[in-house]
N, C-alpha and C positions, 0 to 999 in steps of 0.2 A: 600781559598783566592787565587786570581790570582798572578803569580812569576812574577815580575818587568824583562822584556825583551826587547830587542829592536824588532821591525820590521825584520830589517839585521838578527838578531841571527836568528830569526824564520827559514826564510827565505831561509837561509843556510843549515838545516837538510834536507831541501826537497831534491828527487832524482825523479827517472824516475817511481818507484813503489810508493813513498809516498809523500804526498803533507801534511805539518802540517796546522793547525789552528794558530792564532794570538792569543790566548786563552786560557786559563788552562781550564780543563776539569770544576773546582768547576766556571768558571765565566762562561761558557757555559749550564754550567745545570741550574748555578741559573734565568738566560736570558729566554733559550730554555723552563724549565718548569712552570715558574710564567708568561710568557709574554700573555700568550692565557685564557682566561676563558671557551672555549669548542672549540670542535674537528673540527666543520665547520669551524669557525672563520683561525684556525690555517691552514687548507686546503687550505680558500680564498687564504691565505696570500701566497704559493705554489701557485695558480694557476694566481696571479696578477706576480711572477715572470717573469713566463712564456709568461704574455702578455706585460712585460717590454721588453722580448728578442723578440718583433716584431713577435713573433705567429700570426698565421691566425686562427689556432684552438685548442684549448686548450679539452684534454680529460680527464675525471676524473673517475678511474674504482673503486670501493668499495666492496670485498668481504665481508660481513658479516658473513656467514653461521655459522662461530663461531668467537661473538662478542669481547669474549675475545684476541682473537689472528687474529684478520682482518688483512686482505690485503689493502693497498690502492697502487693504481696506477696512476698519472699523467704524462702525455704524453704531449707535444707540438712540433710544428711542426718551433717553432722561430729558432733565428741563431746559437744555441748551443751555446757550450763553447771550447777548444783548450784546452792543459795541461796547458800553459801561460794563458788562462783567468780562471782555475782555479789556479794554485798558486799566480795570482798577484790579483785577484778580490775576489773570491767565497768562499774561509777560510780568509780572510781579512774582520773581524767585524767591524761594522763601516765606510765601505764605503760609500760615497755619491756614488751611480750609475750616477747622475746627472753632476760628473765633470772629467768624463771620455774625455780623448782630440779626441778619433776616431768617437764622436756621436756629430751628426749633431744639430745646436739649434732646428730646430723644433723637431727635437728626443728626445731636455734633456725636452719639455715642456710637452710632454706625457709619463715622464718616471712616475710610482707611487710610486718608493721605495727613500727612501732619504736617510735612518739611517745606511742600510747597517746590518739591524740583520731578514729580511724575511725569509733567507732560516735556521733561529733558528727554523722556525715553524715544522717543520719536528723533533727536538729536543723533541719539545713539544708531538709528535704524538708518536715517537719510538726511541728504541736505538741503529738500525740496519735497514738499509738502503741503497739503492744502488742509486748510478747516472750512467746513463745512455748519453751518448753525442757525437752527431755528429757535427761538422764543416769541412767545405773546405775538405770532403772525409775521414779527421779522424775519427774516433770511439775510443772513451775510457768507458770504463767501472770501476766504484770506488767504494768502500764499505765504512761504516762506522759503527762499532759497540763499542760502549760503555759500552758493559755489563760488561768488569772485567777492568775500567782506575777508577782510584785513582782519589782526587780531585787536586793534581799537575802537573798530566800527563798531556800532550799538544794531544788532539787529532790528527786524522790523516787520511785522504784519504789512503784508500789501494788499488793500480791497481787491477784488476780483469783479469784474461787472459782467464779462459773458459767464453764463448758463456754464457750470462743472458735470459733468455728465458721469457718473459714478459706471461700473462694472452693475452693481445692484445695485441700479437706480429704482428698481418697482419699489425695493426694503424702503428708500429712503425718502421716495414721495409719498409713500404711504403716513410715514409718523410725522403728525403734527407738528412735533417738537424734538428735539435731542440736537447731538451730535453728529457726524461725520468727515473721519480723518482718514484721508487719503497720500500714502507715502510710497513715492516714487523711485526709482536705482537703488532698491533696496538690495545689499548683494548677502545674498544667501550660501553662499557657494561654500564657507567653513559651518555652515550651522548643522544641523542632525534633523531638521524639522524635513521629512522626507517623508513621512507619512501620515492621513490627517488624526489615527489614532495616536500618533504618538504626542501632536499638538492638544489634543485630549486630554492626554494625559499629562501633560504639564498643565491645563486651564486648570484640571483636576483637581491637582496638587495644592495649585498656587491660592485658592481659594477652600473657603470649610463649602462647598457647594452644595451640600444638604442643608446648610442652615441660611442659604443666601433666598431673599423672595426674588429674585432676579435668574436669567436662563441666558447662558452664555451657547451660542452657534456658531460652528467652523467649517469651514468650505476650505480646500486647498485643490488647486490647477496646477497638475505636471503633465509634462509630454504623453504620460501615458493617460491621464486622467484628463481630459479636455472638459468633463462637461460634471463638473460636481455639486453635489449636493449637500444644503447647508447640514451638518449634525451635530443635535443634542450631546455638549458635555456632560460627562455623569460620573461621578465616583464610580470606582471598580474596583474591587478591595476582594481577594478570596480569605472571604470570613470561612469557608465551608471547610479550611486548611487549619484553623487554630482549633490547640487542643484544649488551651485555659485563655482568659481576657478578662480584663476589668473594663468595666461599662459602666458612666455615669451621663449619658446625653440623654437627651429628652427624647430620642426617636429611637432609643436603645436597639443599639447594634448589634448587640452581644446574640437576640432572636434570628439572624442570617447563618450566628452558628450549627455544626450538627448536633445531636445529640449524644453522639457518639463517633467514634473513628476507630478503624484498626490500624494499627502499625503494622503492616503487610513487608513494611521492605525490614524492620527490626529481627526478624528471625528466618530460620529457612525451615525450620517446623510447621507444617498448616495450621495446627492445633492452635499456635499462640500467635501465627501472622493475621489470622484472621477473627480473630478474638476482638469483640468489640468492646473499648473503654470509654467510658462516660467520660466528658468533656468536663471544666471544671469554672463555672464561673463565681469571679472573684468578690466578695459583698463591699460595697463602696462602703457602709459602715466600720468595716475592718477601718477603712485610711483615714486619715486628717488631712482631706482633701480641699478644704475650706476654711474661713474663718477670718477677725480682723488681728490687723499689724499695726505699730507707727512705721513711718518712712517719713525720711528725710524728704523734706522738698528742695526749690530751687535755692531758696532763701539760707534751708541749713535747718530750717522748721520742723515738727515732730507733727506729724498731721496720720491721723488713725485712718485706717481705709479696710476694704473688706475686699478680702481674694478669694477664688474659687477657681480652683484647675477645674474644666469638665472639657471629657475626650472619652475616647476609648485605647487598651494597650492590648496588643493581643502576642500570645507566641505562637510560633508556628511550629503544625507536628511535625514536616519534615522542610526543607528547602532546595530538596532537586526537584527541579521541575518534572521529571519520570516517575515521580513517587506520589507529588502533589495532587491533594484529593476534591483538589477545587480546581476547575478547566478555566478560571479565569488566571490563574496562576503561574505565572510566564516568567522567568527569572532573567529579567536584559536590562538593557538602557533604559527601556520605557520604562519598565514593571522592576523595582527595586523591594522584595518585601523585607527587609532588615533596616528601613527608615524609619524615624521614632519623629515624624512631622509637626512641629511648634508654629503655631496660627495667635494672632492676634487682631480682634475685631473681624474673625471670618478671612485676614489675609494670612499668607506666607511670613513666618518668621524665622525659623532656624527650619531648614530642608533636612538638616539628620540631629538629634539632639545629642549621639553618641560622638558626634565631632567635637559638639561642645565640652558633653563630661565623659571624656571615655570610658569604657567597661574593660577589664581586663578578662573578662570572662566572653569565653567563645558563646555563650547562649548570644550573645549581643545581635547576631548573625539572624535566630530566629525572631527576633522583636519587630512587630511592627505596629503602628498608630498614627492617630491625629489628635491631637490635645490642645485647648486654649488656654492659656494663662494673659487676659485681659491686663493683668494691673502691670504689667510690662510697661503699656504703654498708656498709661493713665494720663489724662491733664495737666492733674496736680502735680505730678512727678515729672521726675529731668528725663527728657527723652533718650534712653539708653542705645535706639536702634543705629546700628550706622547709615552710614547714606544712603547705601543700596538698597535699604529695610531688608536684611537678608541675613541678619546675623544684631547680636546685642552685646555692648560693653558691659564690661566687670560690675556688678550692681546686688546689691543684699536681696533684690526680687529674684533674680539668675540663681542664690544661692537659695531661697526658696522652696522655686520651681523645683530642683534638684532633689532639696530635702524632700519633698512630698513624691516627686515619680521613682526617687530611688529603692522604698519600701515597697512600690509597686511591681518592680519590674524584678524588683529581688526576690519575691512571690511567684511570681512568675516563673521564673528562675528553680526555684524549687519544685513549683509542680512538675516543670515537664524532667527537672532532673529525679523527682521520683517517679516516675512510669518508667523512665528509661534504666531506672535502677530495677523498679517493678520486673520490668519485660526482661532482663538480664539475668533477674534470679531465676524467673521463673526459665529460661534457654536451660541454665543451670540443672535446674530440679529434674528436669526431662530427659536431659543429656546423664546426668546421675540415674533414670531409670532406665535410659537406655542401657546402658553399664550391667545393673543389676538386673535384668531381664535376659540379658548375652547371658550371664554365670549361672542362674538358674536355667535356662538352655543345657548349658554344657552339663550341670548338674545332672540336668535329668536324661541327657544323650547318655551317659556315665549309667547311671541307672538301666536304663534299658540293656546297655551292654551286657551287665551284669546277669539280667534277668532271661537271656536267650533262649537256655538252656528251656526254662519253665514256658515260654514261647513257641518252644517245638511246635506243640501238638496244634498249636494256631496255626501254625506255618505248614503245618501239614493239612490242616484244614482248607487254607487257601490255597495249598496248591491244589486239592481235590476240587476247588473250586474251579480251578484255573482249567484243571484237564474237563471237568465239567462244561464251563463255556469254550473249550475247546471244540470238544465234541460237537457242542450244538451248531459252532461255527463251521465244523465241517459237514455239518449235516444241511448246513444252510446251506453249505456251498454244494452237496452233493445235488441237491433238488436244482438248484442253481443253474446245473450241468443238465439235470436232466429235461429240466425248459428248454433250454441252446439245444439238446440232441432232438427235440421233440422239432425244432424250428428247422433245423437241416438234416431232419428223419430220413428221404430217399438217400441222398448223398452220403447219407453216415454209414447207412444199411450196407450202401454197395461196396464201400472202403473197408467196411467187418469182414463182411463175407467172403471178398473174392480175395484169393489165393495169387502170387506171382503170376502164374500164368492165365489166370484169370485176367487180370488188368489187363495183358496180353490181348487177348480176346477184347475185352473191351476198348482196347486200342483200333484194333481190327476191325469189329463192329462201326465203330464213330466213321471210319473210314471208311466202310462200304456206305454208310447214310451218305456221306456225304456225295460219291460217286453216283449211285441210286440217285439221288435227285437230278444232279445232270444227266442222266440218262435219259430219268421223265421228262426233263425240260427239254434234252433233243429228240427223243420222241413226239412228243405233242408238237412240237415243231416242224419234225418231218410230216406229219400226220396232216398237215395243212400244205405243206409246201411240195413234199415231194412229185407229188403230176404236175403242178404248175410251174414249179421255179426250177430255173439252173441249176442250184445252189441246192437240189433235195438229194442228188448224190452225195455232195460234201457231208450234209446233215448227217446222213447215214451212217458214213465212213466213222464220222466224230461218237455217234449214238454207238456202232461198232466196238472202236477202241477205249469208250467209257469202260462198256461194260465185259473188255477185257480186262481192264483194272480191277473190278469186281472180284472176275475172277481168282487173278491173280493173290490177291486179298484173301478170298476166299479159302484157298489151301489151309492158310493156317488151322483154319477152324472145322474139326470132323473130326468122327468117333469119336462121341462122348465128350467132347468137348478138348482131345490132346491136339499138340502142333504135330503134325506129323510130316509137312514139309520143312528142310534145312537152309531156306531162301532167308532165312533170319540172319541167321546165322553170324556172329563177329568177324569182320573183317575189316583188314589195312587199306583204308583205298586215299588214293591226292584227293582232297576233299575240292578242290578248283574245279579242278577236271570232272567229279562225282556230280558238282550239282549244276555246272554247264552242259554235259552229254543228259542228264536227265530233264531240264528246262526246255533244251533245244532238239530234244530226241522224244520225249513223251509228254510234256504239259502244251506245246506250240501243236500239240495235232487234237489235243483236247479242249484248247481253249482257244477260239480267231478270238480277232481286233474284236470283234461288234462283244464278246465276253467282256474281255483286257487284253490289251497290249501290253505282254510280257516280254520285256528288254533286260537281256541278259549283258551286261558289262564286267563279266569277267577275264582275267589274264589271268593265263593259265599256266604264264610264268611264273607268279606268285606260288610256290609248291608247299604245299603244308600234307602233312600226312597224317591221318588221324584213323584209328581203331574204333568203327561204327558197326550199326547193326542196320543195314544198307532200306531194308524197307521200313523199319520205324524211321527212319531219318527222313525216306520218302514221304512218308506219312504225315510229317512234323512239316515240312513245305508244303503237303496238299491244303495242311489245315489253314497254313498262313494264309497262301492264294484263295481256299476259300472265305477264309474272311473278310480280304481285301472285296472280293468279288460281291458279297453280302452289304458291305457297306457303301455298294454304288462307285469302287473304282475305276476309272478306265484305262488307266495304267499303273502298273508295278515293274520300276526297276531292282534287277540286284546286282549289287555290287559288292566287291572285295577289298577291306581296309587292312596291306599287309604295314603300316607304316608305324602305328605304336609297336614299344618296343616289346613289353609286356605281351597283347593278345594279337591274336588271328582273327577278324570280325569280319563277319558275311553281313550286311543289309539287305533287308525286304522294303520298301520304300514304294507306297500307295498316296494316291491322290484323292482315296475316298473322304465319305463323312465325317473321318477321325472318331475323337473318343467322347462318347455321351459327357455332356454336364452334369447329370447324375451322378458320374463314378467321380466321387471324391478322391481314393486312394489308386492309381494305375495298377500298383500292385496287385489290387485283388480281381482284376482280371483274371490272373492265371490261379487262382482259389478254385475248387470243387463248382459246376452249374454255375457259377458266373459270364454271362453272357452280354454283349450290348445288341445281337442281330438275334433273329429265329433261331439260331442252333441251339446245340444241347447243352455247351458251355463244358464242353469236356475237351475241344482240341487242345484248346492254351492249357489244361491242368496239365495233360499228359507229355505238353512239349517241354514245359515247366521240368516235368519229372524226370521225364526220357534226358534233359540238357543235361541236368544235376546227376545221372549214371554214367555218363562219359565225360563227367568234369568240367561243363563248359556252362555258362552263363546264357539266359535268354530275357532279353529286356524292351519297351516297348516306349516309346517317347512322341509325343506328337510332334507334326513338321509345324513349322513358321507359316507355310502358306496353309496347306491344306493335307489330309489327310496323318497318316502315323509311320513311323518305322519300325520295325522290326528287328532288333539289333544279336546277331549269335555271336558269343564269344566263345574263342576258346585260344587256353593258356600258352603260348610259346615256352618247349623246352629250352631250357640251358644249354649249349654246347658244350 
C-alpha cells in the first residue's frame, strides 16, 4: 500500500545524486506491471514519450540474442530533460504534461500523454534501467533498479557519474539534445516481437504515422540476425484490395486505390471472373462527419466544442489472402485487415472499434481503417481513456463517434453487398443461357435427324469426295513407292526377275565369288613365294583345294542355266556330326592359322537331326567364315548350345571388328545389298532366307569384348 505523503515531503529528500518518486514502490509496481498487456504496447508508450518531447527521430534498438535478458534501447533526439524537469515532472505520477505553463497552445494540442504514468512503461518492461539526457549542454546520466526495495520504499533516481556507453552510441553522440533509455533483463521470451517487420508493424498501428512530422527507426538482434539495420516505420495498408472507401484525410488515401478490380475467385466463368468493376468511392459530403455539440464538463457545465472524425474506412473485395489483389496483403498476427483503428491526437485509442460496438453483420470481417475522433480526449472534458490509453469509458462522445461511423460503414456495407448480389445474378443469367443453349442444341440435333433423308445427295457428295482424296492418296503413295523402287532399283530388279531356282544360282554364284577370291589371294601368294619359301607347296595344295570348291559349286550351274547335278538335294543328316566332319574335313585345309583359327568345340553327343539341303547349308557357313575373315578375325569358335529346352543352337563366335556404328538397326544386315565389308551384301540375305525354309532362326548379336556372334537356331521337336 502507498504511505500517505505530501508532494513537499517527497520533494525534500531529493539532492544532487538522488531524485525520489511521488510513489511507494508497492503503487509503482502495481501501475508499472498490470498497466501493459505486452512488451510492444509498453515500448509504444516509451517511444510516444519521446515524440511528446518534440523528437524529430525516435530510435528503438532491441537485443534479443537472449530473450530472456534483452536489451532494449530508445534514443530520441527531442529537448531532453534538466535535473529540474526530472525532479518537478518525470518521478511526479500523474502529471498532465498538457498544463505545463513553458508549452505553447499549439504544443499542449500535440502533446499524447495526459495521465502522466507513460514512463511506468519501462516499469512494466524491467527493474533496472538507465536514463540518459541532454539539455541546453547538460548531460545527466540516472539509474533505477528495483530489484532489492520493499513495497514502502519510495523509489529513486541514482546519478550515474562513469560514462553509459550505449549499443548505438554513434545515434546518441551525435544529437545535441534528447533522450536516452536503456532497459536491461528485459525478458522477452512470452512476447511475439520475433520479427523486426512485425515491431513495424505495431509502431505502425500505434501511431497515425502519416500525419506525425517525426520518423520512428527499429533495429532488432536475434541469433540469426547479429548485425541489424535501423528501418523506417511506414504504414502498410493494401488499399490496391478495397473495392469502396470513404476518405476525408488531407493526404487522401482513397488515390493508392485501383480503379478498378475483378472478382476472379466470385465465379468459375472467365467471362465474369475477369470482368473489371469500377471501384466506388464514397463523397464525404454524403456524411455528417463534423460539427459543433455541448458536452458536459468536469464541473457538470454545458460548454459547446467542435468535432470532426477525419480517417479513412475501406472494405475489402475479398479476405483470403490467395485471392488478395494487393501483395501487401498478408492475413496473420501482424497484418489483421478487419481492424477499424480509433487514434487520438496521432496515438492508439481503440485497436478494433468492432469490439467496442459490435456488428452482427459478417461484412465486419471486410472493414478496415484508421479514423481520429480528437474530442475524445479534449482538455475541457473528463478524460474518458482508461489507464492503459487503450480503450475509453462509457461517454455521449463514444456514442457520437458511433452515430457518425455507423452510416459509413453501413455504406459500405451495401456497396460490396451489391456487386456481390451484381456478380450472382449475373453467374445466374449465364448459367440460364447455358441451359438454353444445351435445348437449342438438342433442338437442332432433332432437326437434322429429321432432315437425313434430303442429306443424302450431300453424303454422297462427300463420299465421292472421300473416294476422291482416296485416290489421290494412293496415288501419292503409289509415286511414293515408286521413289523407294527407284532407290533399291538393282536389288528390286533381281528379286522380279529371277525364278526359284534362279536364286538357286544366285546362291551359287555369291559362293563361287567368294571362293574365286581366295583362289587369287592364294595364287598371288604362291606366285611370290612358291621358289623361295617352304611353305609354296602348302600354298598350292590350299590354291588346289579352293578351286575344287569352285568346282564343285559349279555343277549346279550349266545348260542354260538348269541344276542338273542332285548334290543339293534334301537330306537327314546329325546336324553336330554335319558341321564338325565339314569344319575339320574341308574349311581347316582352306583356311591355316595366318587366315583364322578355326576352333571347332563341338560334342557330337549332343545328337539333333535335321532335314537340310547339305550344300546350301555349306554355303551359309562359307559365308559366315567369310565374313568373319573380312572383318580382320583371327579366330572363330563354334560351338553347340544343346541346353535350352526349346532350341538346338549352333554359334559362329569371331573376334573381328564387330558391327559398324553406322548400322543402327542389326537387323538390316540380313536385308537385300546390305553389307559392312567389300562383299555383295547377299550372303546374310540368302542365309537369312535359306534358315526361314527349314524352320530355323539366324540371328547376329555383338560379343562384350570384341567381335560378333552368329547365333543358328533351330526348333526342338516334342517327344
Amino acid at each position: 500500500m502507498a504511505v500517505n505523503i505530501d508532494k513537499k515531503e517527497v520533494g525534500n529528500r531529493n539532492t544532487d545524486n538522488a531524485i525520489y518518486f511521488n510513489f511507494s514502490y508497492a503503487a509503482l509496481k502495481l501501475l508499472g506491471k498490470n498497466l501493459y498487456n505486452n512488451a510492444a504496447n509498453a515500448i509504444s508508450e516509451l517511444v510516444a514519450n519521446g515524440l511528446d518531447a518534440k523528437a524529430k527521430n525516435v530510435y528503438v534498438y532491441i537485443d534479443m540474442s537472449d530473450k530472456e535478458h534483452s536489451i532494449i534501447e530508445i534514443i530520441d533526439d527531442g529537448i531532453g530533460m534538466s535535473y529540474e524537469d526530472l525532479a518537478r515532472k518525470y518521478v511526479w505520477i500523474g502529471r498532465n504534461k498538457r498544463n505545463d505553463e513553458d508549452l505553447l497552445e499549439d504544443d499542449k494540442k500535440n502533446i499524447m500523454g495526459r495521465k502522466g504514468i507513460g514512463k511506468l512503461a519501462a516499469l512494466y518492461l524491467s527493474n533496472n534501467y538507465y536514463i540518459l539526457t541532454k539539455k541546453d549542454k547538460e548531460i545527466n546520466q540516472w539509474e533505477i533498479n528495483l530489484s532489492s526495495y520493499v513495497d514502502s520504499d519510495f523509489p529513486k533516481l541514482d546519478r550515474v557519474s562513469k560514462k553509459i556507453t550505449l549499443v548505438n552510441n554513434s545515434i546518441w553522440d551525435n544529437n545535441k539534445h534528447g533522450t536516452a533509455i536503456i532497459l536491461n533483463n528485459v525478458d522477452l521470451r512470452r512476447n511475439g516481437i520475433k520479427r523486426i517487420e512485425a515491431l513495424k508493424r505495431v509502431f505502425a498501428d500505434f501511431y497515425l504515422i502519416d500525419e506525425l512530422s517525426s520518423n520512428i527507426y527499429v533495429a532488432v538482434k536475434t541469433k540469426e540476425s547479429q548485425n541489424p539495420h535501423f528501418e523506417k516505420v511506414e504504414k502498410s495498408v493494401a488499399f490496391k484490395n478495397f473495392y469502396a472507401m470513404y476518405d476525408n484525410t488531407n493526404n487522401c488515401q482513397c488515390k493508392k486505390m485501383q480503379e478498378s478490380i475483378a472478382f476472379s475467385w466470385a465465379s468459375k466463368y472467365p467471362q465474369i471472373a475477369n470482368k473489371q468493376r469500377d471501384t466506388v468511392l464514397l463523397k464525404k459530403q454524403d456524411f455528417q462527419y463534423k460539427g459543433r455539440k455541448k458536452f458536459k464538463n468536469e464541473k457538470g457545465e454545458l460548454i459547446e466544442k467542435e468535432y470532426a472524425l477525419i480517417g479513412w474506412i475501406g472494405i475489402h473485395a475479398t479476405i483470403e489472402s490467395k485471392n488478395a489483389l494487393d501483395d501487401k496483403f498478408i492475413r496473420n498476427a501482424v497484418y489483421q485487415p478487419n481492424k477499424l483503428r480509433i487514434y487520438v491526437r496521432n496515438k492508439l485509442a481503440v485497436s478494433d472499434f468492432f469490439e467496442m460496438h459490435s456488428s452482427t453483420q459478417t461484412m465486419s470481417n471486410y472493414v478496415e481503417g484508421d479514423i481520429s475522433f480528437d474530442i475524445l480526449d479534449d482538455d475541457d472534458l473528463p478524460d474518458i481513456a482508461t489507464s492503459s490509453r487503450q480503450d475509453f469509458l462509457a461517454d455521449e462522445r463514444i456514442e457520437l463517434m458511433i452515430s457518425i461511423v455507423e452510416p459509413i460503414i453501413n455504406t459500405l456495407f451495401k456497396v460490396r453487398n451489391e456487386i456481390g448480389q451484381k456478380i450472382r445474378n449475373e453467374n445466374e443469367k449465364y448459367e440460364e443461357d447455358l441451359i438454353k443453349q444445351e435445348q437449342e442444341q438438342r433442338k437442332k440435333e432433332e432437326e437434322e435427324r429429321k432432315k437425313a433423308e434430303e442429306l443424302a445427295a450431300v453424303a454422297e457428295k462427300k463420299q465421292k469426295e472421300a473416294e476422291k482424296n482416296k485416290k489421290e492418296a494412293e496415288e501419292k503413295q503409289r509415286k511414293a513407292e515408286e521413289k523407294a523402287e527407284k532407290e533399291r532399283q538393282r536389288s528390286q530388279y533381281i528379286l522380279n526377275v529371277s525364278s526359284v531356282e534362279d536364286k538357286n544360282i544366285m546362291n551359287s554364284i555369291h559362293s563361287i565369288y567368294n571362293m574365286s577370291n581366295r583362289v587369287k589371294e592364294n595364287l598371288d601368294d604362291l606366285n611370290e613365294v612358291v621358289c623361295s619359301s617352304k611353305n609354296g607347296m602348302k600354298k598350292l595344295q590350299k590354291a588346289v583345294m579352293s578351286n575344287q570348291r569352285i568346282l564343285s559349286v559349279s555343277k549346279i550351274i550349266s545348260k542354260a542355266g538348269r541344276v542338273v547335278d542332285n548334290n543339293d538335294a534334301t537330306k537327314k543328316v546329325e546336324l553336330s556330326l554335319f558341321v564338325k566332319e565339314y569344319v575339320n574335313d574341308v574349311l581347316s585345309c582352306i583356311y591355316d592359322k595366318n587366315d583364322i583359327d578355326i576352333q571347332c568345340e563341338i560334342d557330337t553327343n549332343c545328337k539333333y537331326e535335321k532335314k537340310i539341303k547339305p550344300l546350301s547349308f555349306i554355303m551359309m557357313i562359307d559365308n559366315i567364315v567369310g565374313n568373319a575373315i573380312k572383318a580382320n578375325a583371327t579366330n572363330l569358335k563354334i560351338i553347340v548350345d544343346n541346353k535350352l529346352q526349346e532350341y538346338y543352337v549352333i554359334k559362329f563366335i569371331d573376334n573381328g571388328d564387330g558391327i559398324d556404328k553406322s548400322i543402327d538397326d542389326i537387323d538390316s544386315l540380313f536385308e537385300f545389298g546390305v553389307t559392312t565389308t567389300n562383299g555383295s551384301g547377299l550372303g546374310l540375305f540368302y542365309a537369312k532366307k535359306y534358315m526361314r525354309d527349314i524352320k530355323g532362326e539366324i540371328n547376329i548379336q555383338p560379343n562384350e569384348c570384341a567381335g560378333i556372334s552368329v547365333i543358328l537356331k533351330f526348333k526342338k521337336q516334342k517327344n
